[in-house]
C-alpha positions, -999 to +999 in steps of 0.1 A: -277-058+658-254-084+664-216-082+659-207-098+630-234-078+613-221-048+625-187-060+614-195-063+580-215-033+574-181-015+586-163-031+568-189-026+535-188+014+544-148+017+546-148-001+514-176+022+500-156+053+510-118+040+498-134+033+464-150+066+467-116+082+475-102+058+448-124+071+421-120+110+428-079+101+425-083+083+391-101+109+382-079+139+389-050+115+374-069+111+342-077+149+342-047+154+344-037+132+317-064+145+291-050+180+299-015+170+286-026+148+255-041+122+237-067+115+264-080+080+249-048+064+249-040+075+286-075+065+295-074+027+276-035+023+300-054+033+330-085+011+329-057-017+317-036-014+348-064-019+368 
């Protein structure tokens, strides 16, 4: 396999596993969020600060 193939399949996985890691945060935040009140509001900020 040569090295900048190696490289970028890496640096593919790390991204994989922060947006992994990214997603289960958003979603405990969001939980979180729906548990305290109106849920689609919170929701519709979140995806718009993204």
């Amino acid at each position: 396999m040569p090295r900048l193939l190696q490289y970028q399949s890496i640096k593919h996985f790390e991204s994989k596993i922060q947006m992994a890691l990214l997603n289960r945060i958003m979603f405990k935040i969001i939980d979180k969020l729906n548990f305290l009140g109106d849920n689609k509001f919170c929701q519709n900020q979140m995806m718009n600060s993204l």
